[in-house]
Structure formats: structure tokens, C-alpha cells
LUMKOLNU-987233 format. One record per atom (N, C-alpha, C): residue in three letters; x negated, y, z negated. Coordinates in steps of 0.2 Angstrom, whole numbers, plus 5000, padded with zeros to 4 digits. Layout:
residues N
AlaXYZ/...
***
This chain:
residues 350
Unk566851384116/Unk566951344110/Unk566451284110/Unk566151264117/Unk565751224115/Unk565051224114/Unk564951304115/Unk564451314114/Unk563851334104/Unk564651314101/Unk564451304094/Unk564051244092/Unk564251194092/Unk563751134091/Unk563051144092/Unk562951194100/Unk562351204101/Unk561751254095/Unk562251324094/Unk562151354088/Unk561951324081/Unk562451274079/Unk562451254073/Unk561751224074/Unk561751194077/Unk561051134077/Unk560451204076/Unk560251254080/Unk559651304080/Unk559651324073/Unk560351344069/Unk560451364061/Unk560051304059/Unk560051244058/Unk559951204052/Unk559351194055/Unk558951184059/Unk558251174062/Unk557951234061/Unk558151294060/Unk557751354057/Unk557651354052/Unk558451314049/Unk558151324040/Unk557951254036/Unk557851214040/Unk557351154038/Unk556551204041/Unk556551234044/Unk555751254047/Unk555551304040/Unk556051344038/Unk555951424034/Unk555851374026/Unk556251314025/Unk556251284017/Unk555451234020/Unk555251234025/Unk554451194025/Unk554051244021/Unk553951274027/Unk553551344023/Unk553551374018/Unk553951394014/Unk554251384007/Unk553951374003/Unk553951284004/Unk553751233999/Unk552951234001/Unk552751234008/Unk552051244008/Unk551651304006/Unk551851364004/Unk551651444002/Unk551751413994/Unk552351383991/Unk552551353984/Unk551851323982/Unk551551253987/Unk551151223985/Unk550351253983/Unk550151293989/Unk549851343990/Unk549551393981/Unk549951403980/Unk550051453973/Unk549951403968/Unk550251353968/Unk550051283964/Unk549451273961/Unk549151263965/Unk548451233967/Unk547851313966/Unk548251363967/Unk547651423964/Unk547651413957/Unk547951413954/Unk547651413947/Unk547351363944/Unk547251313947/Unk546851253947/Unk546151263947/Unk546151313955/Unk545551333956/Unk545151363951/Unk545651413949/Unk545351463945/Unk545051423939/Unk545551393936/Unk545151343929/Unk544651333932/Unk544451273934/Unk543851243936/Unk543151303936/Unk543351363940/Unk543151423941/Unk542451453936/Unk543051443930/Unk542951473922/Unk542651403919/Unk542651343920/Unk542351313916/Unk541651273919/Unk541251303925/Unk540451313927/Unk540251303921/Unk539751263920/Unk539351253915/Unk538751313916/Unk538651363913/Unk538051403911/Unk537451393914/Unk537051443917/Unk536451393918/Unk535851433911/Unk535451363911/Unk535151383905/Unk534351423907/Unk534351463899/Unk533851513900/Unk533351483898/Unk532751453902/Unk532251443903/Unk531651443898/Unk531251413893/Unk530751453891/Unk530151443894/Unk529651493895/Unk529151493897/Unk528651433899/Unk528551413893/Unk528051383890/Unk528251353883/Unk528151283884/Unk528451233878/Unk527751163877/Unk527651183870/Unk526851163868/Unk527151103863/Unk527351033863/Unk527450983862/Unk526750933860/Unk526750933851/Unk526150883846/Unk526550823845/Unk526250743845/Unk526150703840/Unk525850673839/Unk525850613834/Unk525150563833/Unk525050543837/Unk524350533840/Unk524050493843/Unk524350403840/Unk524350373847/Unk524650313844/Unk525550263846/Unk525850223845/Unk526350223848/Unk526750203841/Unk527350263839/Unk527750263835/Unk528150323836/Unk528050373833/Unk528550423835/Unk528350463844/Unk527950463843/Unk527650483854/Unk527950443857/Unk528350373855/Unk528550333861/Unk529050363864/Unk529550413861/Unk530050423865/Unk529750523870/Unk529350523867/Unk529050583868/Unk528550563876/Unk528150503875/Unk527950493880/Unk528550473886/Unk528850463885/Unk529550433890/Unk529750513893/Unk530050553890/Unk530250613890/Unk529750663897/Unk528850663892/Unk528550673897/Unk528350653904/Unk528250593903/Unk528350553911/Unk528850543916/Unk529450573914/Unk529850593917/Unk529950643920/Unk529650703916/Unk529650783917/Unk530350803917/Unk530850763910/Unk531350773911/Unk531350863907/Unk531050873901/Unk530950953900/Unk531050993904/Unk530550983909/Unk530651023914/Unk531451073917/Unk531851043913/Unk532451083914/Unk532751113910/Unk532451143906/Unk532151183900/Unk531751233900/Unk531151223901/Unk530351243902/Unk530251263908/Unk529751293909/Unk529551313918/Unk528651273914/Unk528551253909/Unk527951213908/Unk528051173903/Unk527651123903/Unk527751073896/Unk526851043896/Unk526851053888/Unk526051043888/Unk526150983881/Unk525850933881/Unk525850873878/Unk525150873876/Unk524950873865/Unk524550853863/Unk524750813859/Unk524050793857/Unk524150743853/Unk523750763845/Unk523950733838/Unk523450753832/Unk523150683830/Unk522750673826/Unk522650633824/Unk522450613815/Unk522550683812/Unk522750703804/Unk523150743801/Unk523450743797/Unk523950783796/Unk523650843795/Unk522850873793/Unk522850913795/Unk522650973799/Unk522450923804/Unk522750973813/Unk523450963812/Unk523950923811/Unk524550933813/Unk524850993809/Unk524751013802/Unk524651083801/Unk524451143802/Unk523951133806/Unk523551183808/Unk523951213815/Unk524051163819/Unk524351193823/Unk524951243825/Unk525451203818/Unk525851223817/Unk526051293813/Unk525451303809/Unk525451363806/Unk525151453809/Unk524851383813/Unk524551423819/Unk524951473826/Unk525451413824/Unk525951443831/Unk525751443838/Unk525251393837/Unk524851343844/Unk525451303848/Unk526051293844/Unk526551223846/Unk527151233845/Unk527751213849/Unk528451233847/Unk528551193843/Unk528851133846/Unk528951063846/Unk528251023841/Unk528350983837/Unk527950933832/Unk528250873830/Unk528050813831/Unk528350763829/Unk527650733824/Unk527950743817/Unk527850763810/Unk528050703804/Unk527850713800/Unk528050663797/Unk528550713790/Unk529250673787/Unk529650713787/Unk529450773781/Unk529150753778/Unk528950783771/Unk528550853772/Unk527950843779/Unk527650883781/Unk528150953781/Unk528550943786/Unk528850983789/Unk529351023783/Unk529650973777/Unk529951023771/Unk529251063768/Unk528551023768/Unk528051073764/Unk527951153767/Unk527951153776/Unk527651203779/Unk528351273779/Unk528851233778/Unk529551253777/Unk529751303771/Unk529451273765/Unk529351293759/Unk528751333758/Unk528151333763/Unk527651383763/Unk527751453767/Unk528451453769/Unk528551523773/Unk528451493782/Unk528251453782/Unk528351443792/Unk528851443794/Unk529151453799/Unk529751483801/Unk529951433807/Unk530251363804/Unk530251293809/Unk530951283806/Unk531351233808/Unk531851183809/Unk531551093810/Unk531951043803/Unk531850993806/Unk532450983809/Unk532350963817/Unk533250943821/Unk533250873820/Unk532850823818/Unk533150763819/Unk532450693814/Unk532650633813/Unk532450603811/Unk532350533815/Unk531750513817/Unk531850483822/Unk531550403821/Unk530950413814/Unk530750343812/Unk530850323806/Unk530950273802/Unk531550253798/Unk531050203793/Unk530450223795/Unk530050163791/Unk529650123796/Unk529050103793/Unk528450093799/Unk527950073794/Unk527850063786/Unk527350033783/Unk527349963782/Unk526749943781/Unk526549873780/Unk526049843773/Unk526049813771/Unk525649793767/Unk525149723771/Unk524549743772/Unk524449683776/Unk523849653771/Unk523849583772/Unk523249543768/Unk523249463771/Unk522849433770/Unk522749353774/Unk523049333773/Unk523249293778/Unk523649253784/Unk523849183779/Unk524349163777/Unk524449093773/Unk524649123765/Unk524249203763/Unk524049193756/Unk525249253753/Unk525449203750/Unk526049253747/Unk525749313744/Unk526049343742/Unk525749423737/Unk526349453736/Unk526349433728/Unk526949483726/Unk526449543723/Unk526749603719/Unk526549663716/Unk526049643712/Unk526349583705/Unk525949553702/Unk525349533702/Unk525349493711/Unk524649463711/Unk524149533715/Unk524349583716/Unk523949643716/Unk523249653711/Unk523549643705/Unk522949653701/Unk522449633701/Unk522049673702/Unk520849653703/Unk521049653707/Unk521249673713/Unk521149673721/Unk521049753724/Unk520649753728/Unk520349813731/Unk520849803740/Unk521349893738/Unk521649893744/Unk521349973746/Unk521449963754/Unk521450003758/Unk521750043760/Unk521950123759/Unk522650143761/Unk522050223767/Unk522450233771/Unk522250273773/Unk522850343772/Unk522450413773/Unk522550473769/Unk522950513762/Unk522150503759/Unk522550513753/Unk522950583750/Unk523150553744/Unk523850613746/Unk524250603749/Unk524350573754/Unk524850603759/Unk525350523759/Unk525850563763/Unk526550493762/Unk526250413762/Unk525950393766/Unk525850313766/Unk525550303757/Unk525250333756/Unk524750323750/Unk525250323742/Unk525750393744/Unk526250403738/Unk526750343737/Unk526950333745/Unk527450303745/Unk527150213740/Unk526550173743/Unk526150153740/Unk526250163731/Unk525850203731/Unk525950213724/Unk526650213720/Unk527050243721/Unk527750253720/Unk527950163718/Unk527750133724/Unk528250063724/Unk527750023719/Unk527050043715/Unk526350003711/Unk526950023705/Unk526950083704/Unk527450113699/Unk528050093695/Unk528550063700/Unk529050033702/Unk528849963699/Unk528549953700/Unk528249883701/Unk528049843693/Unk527749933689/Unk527249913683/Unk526749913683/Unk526249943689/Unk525749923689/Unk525549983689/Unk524950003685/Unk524450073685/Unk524050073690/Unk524150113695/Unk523650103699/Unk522850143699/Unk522650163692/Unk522150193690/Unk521850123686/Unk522150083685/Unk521850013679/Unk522149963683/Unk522649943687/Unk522749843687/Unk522549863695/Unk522149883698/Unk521649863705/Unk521549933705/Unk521049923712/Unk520449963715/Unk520949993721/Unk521150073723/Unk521350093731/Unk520850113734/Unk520650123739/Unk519950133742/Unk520350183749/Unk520150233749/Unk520550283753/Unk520150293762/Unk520350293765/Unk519950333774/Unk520650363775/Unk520050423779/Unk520350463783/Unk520650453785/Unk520850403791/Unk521350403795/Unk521550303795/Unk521850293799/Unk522250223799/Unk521650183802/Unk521350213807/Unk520950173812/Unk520150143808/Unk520050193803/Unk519650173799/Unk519650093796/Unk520450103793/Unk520550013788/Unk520549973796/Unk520749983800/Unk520949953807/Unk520149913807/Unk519549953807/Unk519049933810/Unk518749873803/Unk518949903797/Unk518549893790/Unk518949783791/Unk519749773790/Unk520049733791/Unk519649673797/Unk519649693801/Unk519349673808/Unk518949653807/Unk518349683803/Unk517549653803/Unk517649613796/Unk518149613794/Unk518049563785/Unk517849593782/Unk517949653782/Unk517449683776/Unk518049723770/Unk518749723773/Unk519249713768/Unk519749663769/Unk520149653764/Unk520649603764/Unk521449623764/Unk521349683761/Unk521949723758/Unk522049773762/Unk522949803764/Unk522849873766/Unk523549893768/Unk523449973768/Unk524449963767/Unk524250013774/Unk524549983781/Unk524550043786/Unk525450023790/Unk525250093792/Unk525950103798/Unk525850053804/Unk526450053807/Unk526350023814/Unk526050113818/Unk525950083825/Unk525650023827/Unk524950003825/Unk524650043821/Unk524050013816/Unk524149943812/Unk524649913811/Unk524849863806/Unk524749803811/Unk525049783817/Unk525149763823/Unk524449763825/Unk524149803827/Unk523349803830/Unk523149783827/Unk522849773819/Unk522349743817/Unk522649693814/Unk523049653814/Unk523349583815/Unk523149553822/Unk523049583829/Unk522849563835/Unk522249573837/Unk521749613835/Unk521049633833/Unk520849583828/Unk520949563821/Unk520649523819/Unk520549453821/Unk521249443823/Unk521349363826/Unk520649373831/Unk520449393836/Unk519949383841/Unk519249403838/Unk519149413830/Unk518649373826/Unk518649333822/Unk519249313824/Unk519349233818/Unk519449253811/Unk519949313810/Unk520049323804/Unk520849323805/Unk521249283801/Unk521949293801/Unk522149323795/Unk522649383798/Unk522949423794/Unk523649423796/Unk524049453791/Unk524949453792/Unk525049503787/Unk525749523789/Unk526149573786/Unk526449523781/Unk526049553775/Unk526349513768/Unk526849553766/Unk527049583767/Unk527649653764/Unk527649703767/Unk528549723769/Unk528649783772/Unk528949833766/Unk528549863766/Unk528649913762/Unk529549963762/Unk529849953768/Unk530549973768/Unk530949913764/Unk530749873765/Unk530949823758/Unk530949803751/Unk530349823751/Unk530149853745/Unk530549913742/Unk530449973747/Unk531150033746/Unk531350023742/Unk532049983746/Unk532649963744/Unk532649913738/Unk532349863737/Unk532149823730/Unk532049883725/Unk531649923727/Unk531549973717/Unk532050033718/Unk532450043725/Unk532650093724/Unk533450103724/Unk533550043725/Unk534550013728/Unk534750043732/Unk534250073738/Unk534650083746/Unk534450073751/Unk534750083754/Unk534650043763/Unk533550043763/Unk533649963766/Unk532849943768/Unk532750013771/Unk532850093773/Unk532250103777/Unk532150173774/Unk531850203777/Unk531250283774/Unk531250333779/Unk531550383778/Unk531550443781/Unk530850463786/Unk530650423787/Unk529750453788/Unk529650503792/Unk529950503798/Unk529550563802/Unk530050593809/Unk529950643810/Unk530550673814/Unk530250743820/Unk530750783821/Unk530450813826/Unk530550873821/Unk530050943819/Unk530251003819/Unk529851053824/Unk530451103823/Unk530451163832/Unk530451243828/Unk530051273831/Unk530051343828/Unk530751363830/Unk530651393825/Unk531651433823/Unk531451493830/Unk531051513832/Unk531051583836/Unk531351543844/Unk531151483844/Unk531451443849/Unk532151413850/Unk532351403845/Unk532951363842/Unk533451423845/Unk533251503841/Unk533851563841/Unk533751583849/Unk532951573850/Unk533151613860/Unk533251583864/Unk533251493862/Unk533651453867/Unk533751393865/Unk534351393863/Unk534751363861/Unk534751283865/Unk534851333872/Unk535051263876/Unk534351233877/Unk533951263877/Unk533351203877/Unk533251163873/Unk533351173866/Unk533351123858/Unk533951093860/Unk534451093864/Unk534951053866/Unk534751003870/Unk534551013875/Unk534250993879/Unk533850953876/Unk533350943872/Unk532750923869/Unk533150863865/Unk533750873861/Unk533950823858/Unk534150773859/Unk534650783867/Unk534950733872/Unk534450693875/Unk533750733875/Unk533450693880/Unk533050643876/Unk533050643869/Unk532650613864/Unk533150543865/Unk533650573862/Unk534150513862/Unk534150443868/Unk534150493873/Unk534250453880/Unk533450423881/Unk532850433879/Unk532450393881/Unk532150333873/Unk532450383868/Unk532750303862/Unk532950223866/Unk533550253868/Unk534050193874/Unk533550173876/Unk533350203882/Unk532650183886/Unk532250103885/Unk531950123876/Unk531450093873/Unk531750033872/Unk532450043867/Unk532749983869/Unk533149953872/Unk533049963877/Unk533449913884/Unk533049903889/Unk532549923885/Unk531949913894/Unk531249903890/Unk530949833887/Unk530449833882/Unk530149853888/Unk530049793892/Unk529549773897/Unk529349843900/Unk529949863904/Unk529749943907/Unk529249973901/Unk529549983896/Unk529350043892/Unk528550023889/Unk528349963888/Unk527649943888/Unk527249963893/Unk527549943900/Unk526949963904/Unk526850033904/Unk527650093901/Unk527450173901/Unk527150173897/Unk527150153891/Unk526650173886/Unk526050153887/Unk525950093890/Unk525150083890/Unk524950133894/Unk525050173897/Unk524750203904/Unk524450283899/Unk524750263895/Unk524750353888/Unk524150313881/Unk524150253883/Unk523650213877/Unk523050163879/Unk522550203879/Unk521850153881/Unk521950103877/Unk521650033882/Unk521449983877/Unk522249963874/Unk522949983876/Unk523449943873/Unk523749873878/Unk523949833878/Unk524249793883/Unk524849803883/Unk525449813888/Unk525849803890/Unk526349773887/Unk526149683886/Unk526549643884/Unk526749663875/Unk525849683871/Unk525849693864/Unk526449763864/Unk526249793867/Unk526949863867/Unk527549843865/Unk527749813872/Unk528349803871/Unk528649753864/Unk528249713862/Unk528049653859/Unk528549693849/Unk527849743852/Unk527949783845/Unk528749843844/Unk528849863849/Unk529449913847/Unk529849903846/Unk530249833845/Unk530749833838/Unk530549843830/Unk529849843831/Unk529449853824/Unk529449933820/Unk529749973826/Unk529750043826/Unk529950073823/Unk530550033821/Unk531150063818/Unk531250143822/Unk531250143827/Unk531550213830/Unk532350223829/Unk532650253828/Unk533350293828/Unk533450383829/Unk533950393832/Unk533850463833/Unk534550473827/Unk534350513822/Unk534750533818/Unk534650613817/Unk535450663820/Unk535150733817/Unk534850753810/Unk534650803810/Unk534550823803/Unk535150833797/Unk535550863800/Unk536150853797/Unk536550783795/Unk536250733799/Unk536550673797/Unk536050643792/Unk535450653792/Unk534950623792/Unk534750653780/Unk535150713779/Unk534950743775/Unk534950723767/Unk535350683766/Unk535550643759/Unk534950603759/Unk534850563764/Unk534250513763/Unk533450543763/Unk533450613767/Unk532850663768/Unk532750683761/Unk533450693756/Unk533250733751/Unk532950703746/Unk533450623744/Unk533350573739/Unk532450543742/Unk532150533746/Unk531550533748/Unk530950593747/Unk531150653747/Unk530750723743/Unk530850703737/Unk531150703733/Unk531150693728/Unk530750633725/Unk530750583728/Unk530550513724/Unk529550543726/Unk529350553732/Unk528950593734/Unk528450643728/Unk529050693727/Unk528950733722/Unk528750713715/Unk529150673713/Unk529050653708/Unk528450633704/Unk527750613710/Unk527350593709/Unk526750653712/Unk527050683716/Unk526650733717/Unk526950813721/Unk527350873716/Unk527750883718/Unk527550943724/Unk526850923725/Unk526650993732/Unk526750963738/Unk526750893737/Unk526950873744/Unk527350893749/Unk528050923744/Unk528350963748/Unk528451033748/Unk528051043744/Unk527951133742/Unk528251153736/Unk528051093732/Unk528551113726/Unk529251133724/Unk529751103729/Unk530451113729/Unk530851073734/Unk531351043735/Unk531751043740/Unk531851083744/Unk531751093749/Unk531951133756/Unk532651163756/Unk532951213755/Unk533551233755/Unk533951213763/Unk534551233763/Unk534951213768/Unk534851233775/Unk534251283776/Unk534051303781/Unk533551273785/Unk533351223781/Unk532751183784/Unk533051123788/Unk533751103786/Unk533951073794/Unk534351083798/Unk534151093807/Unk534551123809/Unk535151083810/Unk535551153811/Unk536451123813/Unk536451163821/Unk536751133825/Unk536851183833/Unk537051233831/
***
């Protein structure tokens, strides 16, 4: 009889050992299906494209976040190459594009609905500069629309958006721009850049960073100039909506867009993230971009990129105001964008 006490204790010490295990094999099986999710939700690895041929203007305005991008080599995980040009008229920048020389184009917005509507085979995915015109003329003198008349201005590419837009707001305004002043057109921006500088104009409607340059070029030949009027202000003055202008964006051949998806994804995040970049880091992002621009200073860079107006806005967000902008466009010359609005397919959706 006294050997049961001994008993019962080995019974209760067995089955405290057998309800461990149990509950450890219990925990065990727990935690596998944990595993498994986890398992199943690997992120994809993404399908690579070959070779990725990336255009913008020469200059710093929409290439600013593109330079940042490049000198990162953050593409690169996307692409097994990335090849970076640059245009310097919009008619290289068509040429290339029709050409099928280029994926990726950072365009100005209009371009992109013309080559859209001519049969190219593109997406605009996003809207990135919001307005960037200037009215420039001497330093001290006011200028409203009014005192335009008799004055000889400067615009550089005729036809094309700075010029219309220009027009558009003389229109607006009241003024004929065939009878109440002289426009006197160049090739490219750099032209009125040099004409301003040497005094041999007074007047001239340019983009940044052209607008900024020959306000710091002229000053160092003793000619004072200033931004008499921003033309996003004006905008909004003739037109009742927000101060800014759709002006220029990125479009991607559609045969990239359908074979890799994740790389256009890829390309939008990273647009995004070096936007942040530009503003949160002037000082940084001056010294990157001077190193991409002969002849720019560092300080003047940074100086200017609040003048940028950069925002990364998709195209689907971006569209109301892309449309009401072709049209005002249109109205005045309606092949600029190919003689129609772009249907729904010209901006991408993921």
C-alpha cells in the first residue's frame, strides 16, 4: 500500500510530460500556416527590359528629376541599360519619338496628345510641370497687357505652346496680336536668352530655367531685367482656375507599358521619390544638377527650383485640367494637338 503514492506521482509527471508536447506539436502547426502566407505573398521578381532609351530638354525643368533618377542608377532595376538623351526642339523630340529611337520622353503635354492622335503608339503616365512661363521685361518698369501695345516681344518656337499660350492670354486680354505689337519669334529659348543679354531686346515670354538665366546674364552686363508676369497668373486671371498649366509630362511607348508593366511602375515611384528629393534637399540637388549642366552654379540651381513648379500628378489625375488646356490650345490652333482631344486611351491607368 505504500507503494502507491509512489505510482501516482510517475502517472501525473507522465501526463504533465505527454500535455507538454501536445501543446508544443499544437504550437508547431500554429505557426505553419503562418509560414505558408508569408510564402505566397513574395513579391514577383520583375521582368527586366532590355534596353530603356530615356529623352528630355536640354536644360533644368522637367530633366531635373530625371537627372536625379539617372545618377542614382536607380532604373537599373528595371532595365539591364539606361541610356539618357537629351532634345533641344520639339522637333527632334518628335522625331525620336516617331522614330521609335526612345521609350520614355519627358514632352511637353500637348506634344504627346498630337503624336497620340497621329497613330504613335505612346501613353502620357504622368504630369510633372505645372507651369514654368515668364513674361520678362526691365527691371523697375510695371507691364500690364495694356501697356504691351507698340512693343516688340520675343517669344521663342513658333507654333508651338509657349507662343499659343502667349497669344491665347493677348486675346484674352483684347489685344490683336497681328496690329497692337510686334512678336519676333527664335528657334529655341537660348536665342531671346543671348538677344536680352546683349540689349538688343527688351521684351520676351520664356520658360524657366531660361527666364532665371537671363535675368543673371544680363545683370553681369548691366542690363536689369525681371519677371514682369507669370503667365500661370495670368492663366487663372482670363481663365477662373487654379494659377497653373499642365505643361509637360512623361510619355512611354504602349509596347513597354503591356510588356512590363513593372517597369512603368517602377519608373513612376521613382519619379515621385526623386520630386521629394528636389524638395527637401535644394543644396544637394544643385550640386547634382550642376554636374548634368555646363556653365550652371549650384547655388543659382537650387535658388531656382521652387520656380519649377514640379509635381508628380498621374495622368489619370492630371486629366480634367490636360483636357480644358487642349482645348483653350486648340482653339487657337487646333493641330497642335492633332485636331481633336485624345480619347481615353491616351492616359495611362495601371
Amino acid at each position: 500500500m505504500k507503494k502507491w503514492p509512489i505510482v501516482s506521482l510517475l502517472i501525473v509527471c507522465l501526463t504533465v510530460v505527454l500535455t507538454a508536447c501536445g501543446n508544443t506539436e499544437k504550437a508547431k502547426q500554429d505557426q505553419e500556416p503562418e509560414k505558408s502566407v508569408q510564402a505566397t505573398t513574395e513579391q514577383p521578381s520583375v521582368s527586366k527590359v532590355e534596353k530603356m532609351t530615356i529623352q528630355a530638354p536640354a536644360g533644368i525643368s522637367i530633366a531635373a528629376p530625371l537627372y536625379k533618377m539617372i545618377d542614382d542608377k536607380s532604373l537599373l532595376e528595371g532595365a539591364e541599360d539606361v541610356e539618357f538623351l537629351t532634345w533641344n526642339t520639339p522637333d527632334e523630340l518628335r522625331a525620336r519619338i516617331s522614330g521609335g529611337q526612345v521609350q520614355v520622353s519627358a514632352v511637353p503635354t500637348y506634344v504627346g496628345a498630337n503624336l497620340y492622335n497621329k497613330g504613335v503608339d505612346i501613353q502620357l503616365v504622368n504630369t510633372l510641370i505645372w507651369g514654368i512661363l515668364y513674361f520678362i521685361g526691365p527691371e523697375g518698369e510695371a507691364i500690364s497687357w495694356e501697356d504691351l501695345k507698340g512693343k516688340t516681344v520675343h517669344v521663342p518656337f513658333k507654333g508651338d505652346m509657349p507662343a499659343l499660350v502667349f497669344q491665347y492670354l493677348l486675346q484674352k486680354n483684347g489685344l490683336d496680336i497681328e496690329k497692337d505689337l510686334t512678336v519676333e519669334y527664335t528657334a529655341t529659348p537660348q536665342e531671346v536668352v543671348q538677344l536680352l543679354a546683349a540689349g538688343k531686346a527688351q521684351y520676351a515670354v520664356l520658360p524657366e530655367h531660361t527666364a532665371s538665366l537671363v535675368i543673371a546674364k544680363a545683370k553681369k552686363e548691366g542690363i536689369a531685367l525681371q519677371k514682369s508676369m507669370s503667365l500661370q497668373e495670368e492663366w487663372a486671371a482670363a481663365t477662373g482656375k487654379a494659377p497653373r498649366i499642365p505643361q509637360a509630362g512623361l510619355v512611354v511607348d504602349k509596347a513597354l507599358i503591356q510588356e512590363h508593366p513593372e517597369t512603368v511602375a517602377l519608373l513612376q515611384a521613382k519619379i515621385e521619390e526623386s520630386i521629394q528629393f528636389l524638395k527637401d534637399n535644394p543644396e544637394a540637388a544643385g550640386e547634382l544638377l550642376a554636374s548634368y549642366q555646363e556653365g550652371l552654379d549650384p547655388t543659382f540651381i537650387a535658388g531656382l527650383l521652387p520656380y519649377l513648379n514640379i509635381e508628380f500628378v498621374t495622368a489619370q489625375e492630371a486629366k480634367e485640367e490636360l483636357e480644358f488646356f487642349f482645348e483653350q490650345l486648340a482653339s487657337l490652333s487646333p493641330d497642335i494637338i492633332g485636331g481633336q482631344l485624345p480619347d481615353d486611351d491616351f492616359y495611362y491607368e495601371p
